[in-house]
N, C-alpha and C positions, 0 to 999 in steps of 0.2 A: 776560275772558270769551272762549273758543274758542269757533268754530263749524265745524264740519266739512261739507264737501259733496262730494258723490258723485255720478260717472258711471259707470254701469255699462253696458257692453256684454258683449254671449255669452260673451265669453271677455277679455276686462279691466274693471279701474274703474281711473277714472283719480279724483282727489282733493287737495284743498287746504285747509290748516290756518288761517284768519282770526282772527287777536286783536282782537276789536272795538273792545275799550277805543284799544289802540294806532292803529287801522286798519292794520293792517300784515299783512303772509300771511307766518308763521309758515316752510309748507313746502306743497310740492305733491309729489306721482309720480302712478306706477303702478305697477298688477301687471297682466302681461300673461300671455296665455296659461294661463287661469283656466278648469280643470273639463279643460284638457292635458294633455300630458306637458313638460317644462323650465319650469313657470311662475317668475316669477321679481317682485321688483318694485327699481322704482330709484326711490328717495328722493331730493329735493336740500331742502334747508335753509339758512333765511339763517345767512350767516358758516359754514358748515361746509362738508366734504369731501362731495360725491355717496357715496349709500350703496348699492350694487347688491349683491343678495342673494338664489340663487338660491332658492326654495321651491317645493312642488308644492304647488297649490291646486287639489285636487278638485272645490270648491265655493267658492260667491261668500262662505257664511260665510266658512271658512279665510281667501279672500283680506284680508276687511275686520279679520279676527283678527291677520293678516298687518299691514295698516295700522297697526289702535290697541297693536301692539308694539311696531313701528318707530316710533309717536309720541314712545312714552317708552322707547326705548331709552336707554342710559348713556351711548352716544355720538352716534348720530346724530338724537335724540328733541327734540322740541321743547317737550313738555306734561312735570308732574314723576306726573300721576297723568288715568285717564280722566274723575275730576273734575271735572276742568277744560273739560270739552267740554258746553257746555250746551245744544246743538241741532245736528239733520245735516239739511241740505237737500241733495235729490234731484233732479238730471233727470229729468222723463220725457217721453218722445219726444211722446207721441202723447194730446191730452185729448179727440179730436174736436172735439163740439161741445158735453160737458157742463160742460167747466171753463175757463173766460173769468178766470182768476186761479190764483195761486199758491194753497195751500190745506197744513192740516194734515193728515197723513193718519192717516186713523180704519179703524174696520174698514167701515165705508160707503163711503168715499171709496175702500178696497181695492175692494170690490166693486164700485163701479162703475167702475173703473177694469180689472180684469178683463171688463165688459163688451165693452169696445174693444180688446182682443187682436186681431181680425179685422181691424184697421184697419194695422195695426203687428205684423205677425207676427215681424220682424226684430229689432223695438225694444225692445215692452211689456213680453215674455215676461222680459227680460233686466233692465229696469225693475225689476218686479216682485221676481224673483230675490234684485238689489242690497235695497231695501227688506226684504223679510224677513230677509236676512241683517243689516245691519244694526240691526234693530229686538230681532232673537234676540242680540247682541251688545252694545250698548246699549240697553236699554229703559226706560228711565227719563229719557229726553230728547226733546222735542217733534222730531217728522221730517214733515219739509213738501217737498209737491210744487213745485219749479217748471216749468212746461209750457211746449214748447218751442211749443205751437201756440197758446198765450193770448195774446201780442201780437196777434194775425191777430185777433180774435173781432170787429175792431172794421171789417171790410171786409163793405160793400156788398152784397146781395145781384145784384148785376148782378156783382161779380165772384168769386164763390165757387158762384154755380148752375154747372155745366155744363147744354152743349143735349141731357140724356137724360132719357128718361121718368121725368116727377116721382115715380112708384115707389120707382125707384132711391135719391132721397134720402132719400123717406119713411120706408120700409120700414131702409135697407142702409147710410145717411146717407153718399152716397156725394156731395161735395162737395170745395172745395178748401178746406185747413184751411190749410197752409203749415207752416214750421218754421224752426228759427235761430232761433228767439223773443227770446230771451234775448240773442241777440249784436244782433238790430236796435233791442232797447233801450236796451241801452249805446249803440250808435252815435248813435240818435236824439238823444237826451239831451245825449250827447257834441257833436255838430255844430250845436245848438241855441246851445251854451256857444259856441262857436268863432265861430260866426255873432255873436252877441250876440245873440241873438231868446229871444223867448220863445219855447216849446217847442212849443208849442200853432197856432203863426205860420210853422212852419218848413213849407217843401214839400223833400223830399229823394227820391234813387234810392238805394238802398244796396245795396252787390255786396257779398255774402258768398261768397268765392272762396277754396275749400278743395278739398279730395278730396270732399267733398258742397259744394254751392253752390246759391246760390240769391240773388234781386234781390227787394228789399221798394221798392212805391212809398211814401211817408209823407205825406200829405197832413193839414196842418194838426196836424203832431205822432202823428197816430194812421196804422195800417196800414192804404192804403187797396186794394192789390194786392201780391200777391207771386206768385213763378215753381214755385212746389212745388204740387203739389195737392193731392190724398187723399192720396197720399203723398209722399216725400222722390223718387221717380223724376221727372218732371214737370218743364219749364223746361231748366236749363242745359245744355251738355254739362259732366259730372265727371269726375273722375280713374276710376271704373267703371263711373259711371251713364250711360242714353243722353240723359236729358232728354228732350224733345219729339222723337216721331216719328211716325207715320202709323199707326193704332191696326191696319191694312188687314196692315200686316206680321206683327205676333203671328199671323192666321191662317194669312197666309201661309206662314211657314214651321211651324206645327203640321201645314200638310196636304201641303208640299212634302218635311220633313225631320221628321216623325213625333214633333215634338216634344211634351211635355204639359206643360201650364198653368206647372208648375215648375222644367219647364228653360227655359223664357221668360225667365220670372223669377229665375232665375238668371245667364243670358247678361245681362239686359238690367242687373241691379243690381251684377252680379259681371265681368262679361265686354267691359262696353261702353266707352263715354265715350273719353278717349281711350290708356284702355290698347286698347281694342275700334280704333281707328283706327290707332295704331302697331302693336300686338299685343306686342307686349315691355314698356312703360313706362306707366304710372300716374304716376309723381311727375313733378313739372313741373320740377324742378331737372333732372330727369334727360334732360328733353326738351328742355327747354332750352340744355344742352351740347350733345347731337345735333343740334338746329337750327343753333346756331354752326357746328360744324366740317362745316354742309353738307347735312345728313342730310336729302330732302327731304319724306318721311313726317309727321319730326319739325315740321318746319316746317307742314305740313299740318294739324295736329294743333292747332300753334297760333294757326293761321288758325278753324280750324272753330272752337276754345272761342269765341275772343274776338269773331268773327261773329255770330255766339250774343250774346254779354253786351253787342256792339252793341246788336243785334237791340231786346232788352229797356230798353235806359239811352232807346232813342228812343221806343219804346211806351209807358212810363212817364213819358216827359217830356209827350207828348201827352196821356195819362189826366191828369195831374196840372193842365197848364194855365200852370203859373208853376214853377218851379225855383229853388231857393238855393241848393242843392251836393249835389253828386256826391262820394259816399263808399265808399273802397274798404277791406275789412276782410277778415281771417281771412288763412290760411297764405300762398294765392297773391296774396290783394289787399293785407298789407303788403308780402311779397316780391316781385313777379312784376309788375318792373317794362315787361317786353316785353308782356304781358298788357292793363295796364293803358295802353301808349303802343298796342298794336293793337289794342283795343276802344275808345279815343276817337276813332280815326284819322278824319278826315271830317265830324265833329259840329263844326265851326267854324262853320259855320252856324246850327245852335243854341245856338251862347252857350259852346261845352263846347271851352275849349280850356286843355293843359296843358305845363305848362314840361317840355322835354325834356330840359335838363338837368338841373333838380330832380329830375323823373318817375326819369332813372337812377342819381340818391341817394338816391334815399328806399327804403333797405332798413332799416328798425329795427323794431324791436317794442316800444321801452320812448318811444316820442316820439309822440307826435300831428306829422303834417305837412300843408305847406301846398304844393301842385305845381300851382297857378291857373297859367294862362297868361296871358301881356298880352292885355288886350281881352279878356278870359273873363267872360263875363255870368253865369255859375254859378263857382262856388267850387269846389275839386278837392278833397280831403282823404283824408291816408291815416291811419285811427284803427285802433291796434291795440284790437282787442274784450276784452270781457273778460264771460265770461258768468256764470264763476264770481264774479265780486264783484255783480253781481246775486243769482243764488243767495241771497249769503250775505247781502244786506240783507234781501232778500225773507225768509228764514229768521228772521233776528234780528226782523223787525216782526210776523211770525207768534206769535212768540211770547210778545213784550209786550202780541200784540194791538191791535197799529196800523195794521198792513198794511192798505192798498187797491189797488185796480186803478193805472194805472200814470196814470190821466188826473187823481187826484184825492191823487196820492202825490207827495213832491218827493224823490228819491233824494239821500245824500249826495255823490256824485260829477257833481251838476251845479253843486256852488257854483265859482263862479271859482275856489276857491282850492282846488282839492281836489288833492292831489299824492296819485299812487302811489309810496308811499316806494322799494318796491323795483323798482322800474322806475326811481327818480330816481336809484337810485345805479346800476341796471345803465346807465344813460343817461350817468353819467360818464364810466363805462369805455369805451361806446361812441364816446366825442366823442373820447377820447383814439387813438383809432386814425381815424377818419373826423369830424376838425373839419369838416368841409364842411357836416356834417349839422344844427350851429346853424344856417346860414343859411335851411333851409327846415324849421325848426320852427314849428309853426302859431302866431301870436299872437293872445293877448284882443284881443278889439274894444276 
């Protein structure tokens, strides 16, 4: 049994092929540069050659047409027919505050989901887009939402009102929803196993540290804060975004430099973070060579993110009360080891201290690791995420009709024993060039 799931943005979907029976991921890509000019997508598949091929994709159809080709191609195809595909789950960004769960999508589910466009102007539209495109390409197979803002449903009204006229929420549901959903369940779940606790008993901070970023606090297994608000702007400094700034400035410069409502919103989603502080560089690899060899912007740059995700790991520790571990995920929190040793920097106090010389091994993406420091009264953990194997369970329970919310569900990937195959063999290859890296793999309690 295949399950396919999709991510769709403006102008790419990115996607992954799941054999459930096997538990094993078949293939992942993308197509990039979809509704452009040069669209193109790259294919990899287990045991085979990367398949890169360029195609124009007008439309999100074509691109997903584009996909279920390259499935069964004769050479680089993983399915022998679309058969074989018997449900597609779906990202979508933005549920507000109607959908507290993953969900099948109907033609109600469309519609109210089209209500919340105004929320996610960036995101939904493109949501949307992917869904009917695949639904007009396969229709004959159950397609289910997972929402990146359902994890969050289970936070506090103390920390999701803001202090503005109860109108605004009423009326506009102008609130902090969050996002990452999907990655802070995996991790939860994840660090619950690592820990030995039950899920439910766990207090964690979790840094989702990417080009979008964002900190979940977890209190008692469930979300009890996080750094994103109404929207994905809100909280960190990103690779464009500005995070948290002084609401005083958007007018400022509309009335100093003529700007309107949507070059704000352009500068501040497109223009900021810290490409907006370097003015050249967004990737943090890239910043991080510049830092080396001196660059002192670059350095500045990586002072301000990881000040920031101080800022937040000690607010959260306070919200929260008690701490088990500190968990770092997505692009910069597996990689971005300078990151994650200058945003503990000074938390020895709190319990939060981590081994500097693990901290500057642990670049993998197929290991769960363990970078506690001696005398660390919290656990350090670096868990690569995995949102798509969420997805695709959340998919397959939709469809048997099993699914529930995440408090009353036990995911196949928190038994002890659960191995990601192809991560356990990319994990060979890995140990083979950096043996160093068994010694700070996380162990079962």
């Amino acid at each position: 049994m295949v399950i396919l799931t999709l991510n769709c943005g403006s102008s790419s979907v990115k996607y992954q092929v799941y054999d459930w029976d096997r538990k094993d991921v078949l293939a992942t890509g993308i197509v990039e540069r979809v509704t452009q000019s040069g669209s193109s997508i790259t294919h990899k598949a287990r045991g085979k050659a990367d398949y890169t091929v360029e195609h124009e994709c007008p439309t999100h159809t074509v691109a997903i047409e584009l996909i279920l080709n390259t499935l069964v191609h004769p050479e680089a195809g993983v399915i022998k027919d679309m058969s074989g595909i018997k449900a597609v789950g779906h990202r979508m960004v933005h549920g507000g505050s109607k959908f507290a769960r993953s969900s099948l999508i109907t033609d109600d589910f469309l519609a109210t989901f089209r209500e919340l466009t105004d929320l996610a102007p960036l995101h939904n539209p493109a949501n949307l887009m992917g869904v009917e495109a695949a639904k007009a390409v396969l229709p004959n197979v159950p397609h289910c939402a997972i929402m990146d803002t359902a994890w969050h449903q289970t936070m506090p009204g103390l920390a999701y009102t803001y202090a503005l006229p109860k109108e605004w929420e009423e009326k506009y549901m102008v609130r902090r929803y969050g996002f990452h959903g999907t990655s802070f369940l995996y991790n939860a779940k994840r660090a619950a196993v690592l820990l030995g606790k039950d899920p439910f008993e766990a207090n964690l901070v979790i840094a989702h540290i990417g080009n979008g970023s964002s900190i979940n606090a977890v209190k008692n297994g469930v979300s009890y804060d996080t750094s994103m608000g109404m929207t994905p702007l809100e909280g960190l400094v990103m690779g464009t975004r500005s995070g948290d700034i002084d609401p005083g400035i958007v007018f400022h410069m509309m009335r100093k430099a003529g700007l309107h409502a949507s070059d704000v919103e352009k500068k501040l989603n497109k223009e900021s973070g810290v490409l907006g502080i370097t003015g050249k560089w967004a990737d943090r690899r890239d910043i991080e060579q510049a830092a080396e060899k001196g660059d002192p912007v670059a350095k500045l740059a990586q002072e301000i993110e990881s000040y920031r995700i101080k800022k937040y790991i000690g607010a959260y520790y306070a919200a929260l009360g008690r701490l088990d571990a500190l968990v770092f995920t997505a692009g910069v929190g597996e990689m971005g080891p300078v990151t994650r040793q200058l945003s503990t920097a000074g938390l020895e106090e709190l319990g939060i201290v981590i081994d500097q010389d693990k901290n500057a091994k642990a670049k993998c993406r197929n290991a769960e690791l363990d970078i506690t420091g001696k005398g660390s009264k919290v656990r350090v953990f670096v868990i690569p995420t995995d949102e798509e194997l969420v997805m695709t369970e959340d998919s397959y329970a939709l469809m048997k009709g099993s699914y529930e919310v995440h408090t009353k569900y036990r995911y196949f990937f928190q038994d002890r024993s659960y191995v990601n195959k192809s991560r356990a063999e990319g994990l060979v290859r890995d140990l083979e060039k950096k043996p160093y890296l068994k010694e700070i793999i996380a162990k079962l309690p």
